[in-house]
Structure formats: structure tokens, C-alpha cells
C-alpha positions as CSV (number, residue, x, y, z in Angstrom):
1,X,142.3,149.6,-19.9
2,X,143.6,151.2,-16.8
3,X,141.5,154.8,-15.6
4,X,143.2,157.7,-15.6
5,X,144.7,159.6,-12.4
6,X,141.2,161.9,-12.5
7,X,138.9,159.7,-12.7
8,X,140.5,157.6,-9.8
9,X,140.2,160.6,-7.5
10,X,136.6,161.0,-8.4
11,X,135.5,157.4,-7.4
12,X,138.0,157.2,-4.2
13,X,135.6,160.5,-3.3
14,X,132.9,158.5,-3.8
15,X,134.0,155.5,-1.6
16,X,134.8,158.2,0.8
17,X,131.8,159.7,1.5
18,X,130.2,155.8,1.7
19,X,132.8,154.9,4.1
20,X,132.6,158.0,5.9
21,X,128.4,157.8,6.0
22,X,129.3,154.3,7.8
23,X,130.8,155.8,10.6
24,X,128.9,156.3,13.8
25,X,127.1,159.6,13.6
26,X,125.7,161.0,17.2
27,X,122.4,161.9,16.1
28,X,120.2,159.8,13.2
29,X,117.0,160.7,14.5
30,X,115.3,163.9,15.7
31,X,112.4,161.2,16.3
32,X,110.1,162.0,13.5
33,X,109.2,160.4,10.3
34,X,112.9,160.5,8.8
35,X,115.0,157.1,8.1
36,X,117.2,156.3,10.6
37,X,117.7,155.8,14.5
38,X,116.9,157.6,17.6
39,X,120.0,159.1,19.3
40,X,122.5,157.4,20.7
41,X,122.7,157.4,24.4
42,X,126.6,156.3,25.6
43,X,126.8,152.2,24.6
44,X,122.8,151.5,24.1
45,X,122.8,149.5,21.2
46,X,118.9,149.8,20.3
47,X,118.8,146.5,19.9
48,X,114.6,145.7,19.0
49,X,113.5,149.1,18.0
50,X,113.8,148.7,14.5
51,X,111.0,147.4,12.3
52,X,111.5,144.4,9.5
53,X,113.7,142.6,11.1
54,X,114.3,139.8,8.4
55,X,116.0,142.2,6.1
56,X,119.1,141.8,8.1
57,X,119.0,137.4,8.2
58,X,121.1,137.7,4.4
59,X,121.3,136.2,1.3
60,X,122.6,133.0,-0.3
61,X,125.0,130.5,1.1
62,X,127.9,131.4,0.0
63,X,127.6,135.0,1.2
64,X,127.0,133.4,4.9
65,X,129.6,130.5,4.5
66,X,132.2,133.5,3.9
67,X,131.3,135.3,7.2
68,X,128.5,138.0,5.6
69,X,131.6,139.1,4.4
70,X,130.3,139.6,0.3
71,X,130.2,143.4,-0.3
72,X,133.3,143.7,-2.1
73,X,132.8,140.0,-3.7
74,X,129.3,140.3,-4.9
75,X,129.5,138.5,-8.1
76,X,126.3,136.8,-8.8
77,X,122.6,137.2,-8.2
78,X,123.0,137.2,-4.3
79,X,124.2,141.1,-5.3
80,X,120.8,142.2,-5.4
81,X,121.1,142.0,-1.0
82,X,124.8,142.4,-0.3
83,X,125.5,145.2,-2.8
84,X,123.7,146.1,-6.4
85,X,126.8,147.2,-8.0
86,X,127.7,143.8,-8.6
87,X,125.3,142.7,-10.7
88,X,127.3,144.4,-13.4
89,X,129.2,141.3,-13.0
90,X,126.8,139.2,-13.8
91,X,127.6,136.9,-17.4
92,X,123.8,136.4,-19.8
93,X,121.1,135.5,-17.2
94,X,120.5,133.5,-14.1
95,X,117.9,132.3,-11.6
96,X,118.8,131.9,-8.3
97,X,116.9,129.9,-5.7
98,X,117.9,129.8,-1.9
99,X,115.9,128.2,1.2
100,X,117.1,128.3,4.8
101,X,115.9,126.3,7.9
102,X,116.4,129.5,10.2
103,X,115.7,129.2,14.0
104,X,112.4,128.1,16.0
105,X,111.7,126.2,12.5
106,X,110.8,129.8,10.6
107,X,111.5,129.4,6.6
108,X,112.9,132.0,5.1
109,X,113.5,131.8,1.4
110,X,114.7,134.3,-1.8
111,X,114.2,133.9,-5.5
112,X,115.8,135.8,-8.0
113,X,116.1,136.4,-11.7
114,X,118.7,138.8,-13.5
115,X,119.7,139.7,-16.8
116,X,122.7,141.1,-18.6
117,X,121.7,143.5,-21.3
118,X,125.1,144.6,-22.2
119,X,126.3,148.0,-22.3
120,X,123.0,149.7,-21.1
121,X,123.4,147.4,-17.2
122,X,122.0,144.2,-15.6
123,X,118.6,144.2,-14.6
124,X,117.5,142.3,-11.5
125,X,114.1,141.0,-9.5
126,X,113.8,139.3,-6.5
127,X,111.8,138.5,-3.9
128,X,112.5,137.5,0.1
129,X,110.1,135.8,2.2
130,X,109.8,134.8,5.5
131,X,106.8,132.1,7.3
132,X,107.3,131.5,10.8
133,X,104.4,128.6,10.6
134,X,101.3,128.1,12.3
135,X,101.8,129.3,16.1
136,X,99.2,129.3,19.1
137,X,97.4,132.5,20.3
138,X,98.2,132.7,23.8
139,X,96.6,135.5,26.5
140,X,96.6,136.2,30.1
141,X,93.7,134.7,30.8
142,X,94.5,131.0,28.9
143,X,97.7,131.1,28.6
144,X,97.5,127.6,27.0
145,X,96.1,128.6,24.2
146,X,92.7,129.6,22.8
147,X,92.4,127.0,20.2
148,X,93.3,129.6,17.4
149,X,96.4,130.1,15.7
150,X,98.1,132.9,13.5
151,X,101.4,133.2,11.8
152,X,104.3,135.8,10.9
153,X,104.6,136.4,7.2
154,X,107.2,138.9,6.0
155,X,108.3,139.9,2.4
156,X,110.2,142.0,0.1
157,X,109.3,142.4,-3.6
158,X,113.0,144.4,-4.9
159,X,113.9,145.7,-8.5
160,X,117.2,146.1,-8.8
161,X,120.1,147.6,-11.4
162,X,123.6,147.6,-11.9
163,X,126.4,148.6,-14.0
164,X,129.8,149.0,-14.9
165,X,130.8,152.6,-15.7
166,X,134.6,151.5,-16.2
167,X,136.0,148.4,-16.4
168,X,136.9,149.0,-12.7
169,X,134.1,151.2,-11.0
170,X,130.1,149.7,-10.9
171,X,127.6,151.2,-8.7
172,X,124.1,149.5,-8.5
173,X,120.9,150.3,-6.5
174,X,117.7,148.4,-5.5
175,X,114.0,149.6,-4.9
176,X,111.9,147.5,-2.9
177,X,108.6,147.0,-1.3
178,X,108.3,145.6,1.8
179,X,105.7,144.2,4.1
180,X,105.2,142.6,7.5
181,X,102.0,141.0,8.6
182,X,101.4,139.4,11.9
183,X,98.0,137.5,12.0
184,X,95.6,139.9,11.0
185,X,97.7,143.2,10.5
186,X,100.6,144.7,8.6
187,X,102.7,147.2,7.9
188,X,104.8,148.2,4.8
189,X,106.5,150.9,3.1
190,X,109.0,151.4,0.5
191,X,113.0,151.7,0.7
192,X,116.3,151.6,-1.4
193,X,119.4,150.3,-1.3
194,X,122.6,151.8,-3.2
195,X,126.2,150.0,-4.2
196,X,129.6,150.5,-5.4
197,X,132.1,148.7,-6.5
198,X,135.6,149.3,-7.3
199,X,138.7,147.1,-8.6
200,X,142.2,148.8,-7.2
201,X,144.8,149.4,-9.4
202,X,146.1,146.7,-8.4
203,X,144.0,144.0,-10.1
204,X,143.6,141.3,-6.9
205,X,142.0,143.9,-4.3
206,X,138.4,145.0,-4.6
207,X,136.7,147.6,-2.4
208,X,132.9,147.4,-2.3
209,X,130.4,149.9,-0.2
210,X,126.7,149.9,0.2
211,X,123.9,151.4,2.3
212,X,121.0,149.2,2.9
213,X,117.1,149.9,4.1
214,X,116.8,153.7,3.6
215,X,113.1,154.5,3.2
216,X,110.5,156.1,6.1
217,X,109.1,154.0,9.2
218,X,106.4,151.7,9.3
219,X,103.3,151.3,11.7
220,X,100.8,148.2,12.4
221,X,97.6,148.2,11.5
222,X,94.8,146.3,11.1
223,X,91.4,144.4,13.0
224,X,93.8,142.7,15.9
225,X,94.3,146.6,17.6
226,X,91.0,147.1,17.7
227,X,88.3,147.1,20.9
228,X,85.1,147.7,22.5
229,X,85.1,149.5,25.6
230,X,82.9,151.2,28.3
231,X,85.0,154.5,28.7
232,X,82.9,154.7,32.0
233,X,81.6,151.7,33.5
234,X,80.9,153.1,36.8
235,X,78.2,155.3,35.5
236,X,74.5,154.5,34.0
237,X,72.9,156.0,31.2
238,X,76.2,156.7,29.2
239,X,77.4,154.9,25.9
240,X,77.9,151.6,27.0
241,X,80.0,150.3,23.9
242,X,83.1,152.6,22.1
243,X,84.8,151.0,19.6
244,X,88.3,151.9,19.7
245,X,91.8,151.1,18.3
246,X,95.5,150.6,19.7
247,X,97.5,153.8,18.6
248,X,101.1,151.7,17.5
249,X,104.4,153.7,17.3
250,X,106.1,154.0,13.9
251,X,109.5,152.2,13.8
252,X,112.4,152.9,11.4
253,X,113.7,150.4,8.9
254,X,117.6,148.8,9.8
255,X,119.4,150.7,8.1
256,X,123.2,149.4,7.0
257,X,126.4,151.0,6.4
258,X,128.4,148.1,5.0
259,X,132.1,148.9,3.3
260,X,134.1,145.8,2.4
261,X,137.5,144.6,0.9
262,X,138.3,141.3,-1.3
263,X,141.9,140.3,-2.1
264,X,142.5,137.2,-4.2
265,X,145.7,136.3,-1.9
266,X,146.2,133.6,-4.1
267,X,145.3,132.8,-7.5
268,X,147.9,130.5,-10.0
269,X,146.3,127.5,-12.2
270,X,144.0,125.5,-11.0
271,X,143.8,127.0,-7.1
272,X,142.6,130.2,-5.8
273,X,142.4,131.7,-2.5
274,X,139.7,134.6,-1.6
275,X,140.1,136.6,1.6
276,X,137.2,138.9,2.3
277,X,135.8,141.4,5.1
278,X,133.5,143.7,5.7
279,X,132.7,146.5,8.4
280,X,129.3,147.7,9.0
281,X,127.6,149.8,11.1
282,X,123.6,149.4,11.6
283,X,121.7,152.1,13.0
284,X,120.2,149.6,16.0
285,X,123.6,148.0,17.0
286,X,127.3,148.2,17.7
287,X,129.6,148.0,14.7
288,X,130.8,144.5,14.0
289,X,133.3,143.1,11.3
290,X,132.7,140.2,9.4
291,X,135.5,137.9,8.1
292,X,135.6,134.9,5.4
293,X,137.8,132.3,3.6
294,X,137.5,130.7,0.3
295,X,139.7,127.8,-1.5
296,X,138.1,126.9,-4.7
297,X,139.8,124.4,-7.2
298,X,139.1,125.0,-11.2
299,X,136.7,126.7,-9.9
300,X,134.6,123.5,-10.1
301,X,134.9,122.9,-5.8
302,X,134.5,125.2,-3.2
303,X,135.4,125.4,0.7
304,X,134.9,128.4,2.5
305,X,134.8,129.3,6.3
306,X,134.2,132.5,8.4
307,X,133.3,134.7,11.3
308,X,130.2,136.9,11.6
309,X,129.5,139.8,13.7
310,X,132.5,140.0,15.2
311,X,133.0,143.0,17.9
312,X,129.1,142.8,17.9
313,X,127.8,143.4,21.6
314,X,126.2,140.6,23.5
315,X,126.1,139.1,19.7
316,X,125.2,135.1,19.3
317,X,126.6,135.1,16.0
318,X,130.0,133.3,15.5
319,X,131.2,130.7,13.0
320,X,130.4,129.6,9.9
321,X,131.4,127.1,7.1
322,X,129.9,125.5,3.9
323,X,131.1,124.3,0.8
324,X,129.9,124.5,-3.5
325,X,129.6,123.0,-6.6
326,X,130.2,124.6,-10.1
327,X,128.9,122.2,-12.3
328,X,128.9,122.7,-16.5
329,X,126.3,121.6,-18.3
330,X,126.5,122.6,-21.7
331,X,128.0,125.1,-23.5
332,X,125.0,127.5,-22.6
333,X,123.7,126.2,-19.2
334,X,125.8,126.3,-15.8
335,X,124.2,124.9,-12.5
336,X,125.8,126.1,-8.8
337,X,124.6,124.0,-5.7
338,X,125.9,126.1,-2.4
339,X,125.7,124.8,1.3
340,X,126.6,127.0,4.8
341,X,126.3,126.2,8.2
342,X,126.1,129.4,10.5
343,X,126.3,128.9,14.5
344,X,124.0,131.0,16.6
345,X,125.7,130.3,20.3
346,X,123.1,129.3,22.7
347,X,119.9,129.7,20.2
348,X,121.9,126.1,18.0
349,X,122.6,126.8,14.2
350,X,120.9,127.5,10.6
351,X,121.1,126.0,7.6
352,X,121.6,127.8,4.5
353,X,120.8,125.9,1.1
354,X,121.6,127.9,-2.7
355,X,121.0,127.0,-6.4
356,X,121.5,129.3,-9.6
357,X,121.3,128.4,-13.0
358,X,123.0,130.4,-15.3
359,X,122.8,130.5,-19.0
């Protein structure tokens, strides 16, 4: 049934203040231990001075083949990244798998399980995981190699909830733990994401908003920052050895501002046509839009195409495309196979690979 004229202004406040939050803000950083960014200084994007870096790569292939552009469209188990609230959309239970072959031949995978409980919300796990492979340790002095080898291993272990307070306003919100470890260190910490969702009164337009990574900053540590030294060679008779460590600067997480429209341009029988985009504003970059495409036929074949980052500074981010398959198995059991292709300019292209089962 359609809200009333009250309740309308309450969520439009709501999706206000998100898209407001988005906008740049001068100062997100008196440079302590608070989320968020140093201050801006005229066009320095802060590009690199942010800390877990793969929680910005995204989720599933569809998302990607559409540009990145899934906040307002988040309809399946992908939610859990793009925005929580739409996990209220989510019909019984599924498990989603996804694997990418993401650039200088790192994997970077997600797993996911959800479940519908009705009235009371869906309920969501997941997990995101990055392995850059075996790699050479290289110094100044053998810059060849030393004959050992250590890897980059990144994860985050998310719980997240959504639901539906009307038929046409959801919010959602995820809590996640989150760890990088690089050889024989790490760092982790905690963070949250939070999601809304709204269908307009006029039934084809949704309008989506999220903020993503807000939780304090994280520091390496660990037995590769520490040393012996003599603190004063030059002299006898002192303590030769001092054991010592590194000290390492705490970086803040990248946090998103992501606000996002989808309008079902058209949608008669057996055709449908989704037109989606989103506008976000990371605390370590310019703003950038993302834009995406999709035809999908009884809803049983899928072609999408899209843009990402666009507007981005000195971005390598560009075009994308992919393509899925809805497939019914039984009356209980649905399968979904997803493909995307996303260009990265001079550093070549990833591949982006998706299956849920739903049932």
C-alpha cells in the first residue's frame, strides 16, 4: 500500500542527510584516532593514504558489469558490500560464491550466505578475501631476491542485516572484522557499514544510499619491524646490541559516501531495461560517478554494460561489460551464473566470475 504524505517526509530526511554526508566536507580529520581523512588541501586526492585497500575492489559480477553502479539495485546477496538495506529483498535463502582474477594475478574471492526470516529481517554472513600469491623478498643489498618469499593476505569476516520497514523504505547495516597481513605482520580493526533504500512513488525509480568503512585506523605490527642495533657504534664499552622496533603510522579505513538511482526505463512482457547510477565520494579521492546498462529477457538472459569511476582523477578505471544466466531448477532451487569484464587502461583488465543458489 502506498505511505502516507508524513512518513514520506521522514525518509526523504533521511536520504537527505546520507546524500548530504556524501558531499565533500573540508575537514574529516583533525589527524587523530577518528574515522576519516586528513584535510583536504586544494585538488590532492590522497590517493595511498588509506589503509585496506581491497575493501574498495567490489562485489559480484553483476554489480561490476553494471558500472559499480548497484546501490539503488542491490537485490541479492552482493547487498551485503554495495548497500545492506537490500537484503530485505532477498526471497528464502541463498549462497553466493564469486572469484575474480584481479591484476598482477592476485585472487580475490567473497562467499556469502543469507536468510529471509520474514517479518523480523534477512540475516547475512560473508566473507572477502584477498591472496596476492607467493612473491620474492627483495632488499637493497640483493635486489634479486634472497631466496625467501612472503605473501599479502587480506580479509573481512561481515555480519550483516536488513529490512523492510515499508513496502517501500529498507535500511540495512553490516559489522565487520577486518584484517591485513603482509608476511609476518598485520593489522585489523573493526568497522560498519549502513544502507537505505527507497522505492519512489513512482513505482520504476529507486533511490539507494550507503556509507561504507566507518570504524578507527589501523597500524602494522609484528616481528618484520623489528631490529638489533648499536645505538653507538663509535664508542667501546656501551651496550652493543638494542633490540628495537619500527614505530608505523596509523592509517584510516576508505571510507564511502555512495548515493545511487535505478529506473526500470523499460519493463513490458518478456523485456526489461535497467538504467542505474551512482555518485560517491571516498575520503582518499575525487568524487566519481558510476553508470550501467541492463537488458534482461524473462529474466532468464542477461546483458549488461557500464562505465566506472567516471570524473575520477588520473583514474584507470573505464568500461565494463558481462552477461548472466537465471536458470530454474525446481520449484525450490534457482541457480545464477554471472560474468563481467572490467578494463583497467594501461594496467590490462579483470575478470569477475559469480554463482548463487537460491532456494
Amino acid at each position: 500500500m502506498d505511505i502516507n504524505k508524513r512518513e514520506m517526509r521522514r525518509y526523504g530526511v533521511i536520504l537527505i542527510v546520507l546524500a548530504l554526508a556524501a558531499m565533500p566536507a573540508r575537514a574529516q580529520d583533525d589527524g587523530g584516532d577518528a574515522p576519516g581523512g586528513s584535510p583536504d588541501e586544494g585538488t590532492i586526492t590522497k590517493v595511498g593514504t588509506t589503509a585496506a585497500q581491497f575493501l574498495k575492489l567490489g562485489v559480484g559480477a553483476r554489480a561490476i558489469a553494471l558500472g559499480g553502479s548497484f546501490v539503488a539495485e542491490a537485490s541479492d546477496l552482493s547487498a551485503l558490500y554495495w548497500n545492506p538495506a537490500g537484503l530485505s529483498r532477498l526471497p528464502g535463502s541463498s549462497v553466493q560464491l564469486a572469484h575474480t582474477e584481479y591484476l598482477a594475478e592476485i585472487n580475490y574471492n567473497f562467499a556469502a550466505f543469507g536468510t529471509s526470516m520474514g517479518n523480523l529481517g534477512t540475516l547475512a554472513f560473508s566473507i572477502i578475501f584477498l591472496d596476492s600469491g607467493n612473491m620474492d623478498v627483495r632488499t637493497e643489498d640483493r635486489p634479486e631476491g634472497t631466496g625467501e618469499q612472503f605473501k599479502v593476505q587480506d580479509y573481512a569476516l561481515q555480519i550483516s542485516y536488513g529490512r523492510a520497514l515499508t513496502d517501500r523504505f529498507s535500511i540495512g547495516g553490516t559489522f565487520k572484522y577486518i584484517q591485513e597481513r603482509i608476511w609476518h605482520s598485520k593489522a585489523s580493526t573493526v568497522a560498519f557499514d549502513v544502507g537505505t533504500l527507497f522505492t519512489t512513488p513512482y513505482e520504476r525509480l529507486r533511490l539507494g544510499a550507503s556509507m561504507s568503512n566507518f570504524g578507527p585506523k589501523m597500524r602494522l605490527d609484528g616481528r618484520d619491524i623489528l631490529f638489533s642495533e648499536d645505538p653507538s657504534p663509535n664508542n667501546d664499552g656501551n651496550v652493543e646490541i638494542v633490540n628495537a622496533q619500527f614505530r608505523t603510522d596509523r592509517h584510516p579505513l576508505p571510507l564511502l559516501f555512495r548515493v545511487g538511482l535505478a529506473w526500470d526505463a523499460f519493463r513490458s512482457g518478456d523485456h526489461r531495461l535497467l538504467l542505474s547510477t551512482d555518485a560517491a565520494h571516498p575520503n582518499d579521492n575525487s568524487e566519481y560517478l558510476n553508470v550501467g546498462a541492463e537488458y534482461s529477457f524473462r529474466d532468464l538472459l542477461a546483458l549488461r554494460g557500464g562505465y566506472r569511476n567516471l570524473f575520477e582523477e588520473d583514474g584507470e578505471q573505464g568500461l565494463t561489460f558481462g552477461a548472466g544466466l537465471n536458470l530454474r531448477v525446481d520449484r525450490s532451487l534457482r541457480a545464477r551464473f554471472d560474468y563481467a569484464y572490467a578494463d583497467f587502461g594501461r594496467l590490462t583488465q579483470t575478470h569477475w566470475f559469480t554463482m548463487e543458489l537460491g532456494f
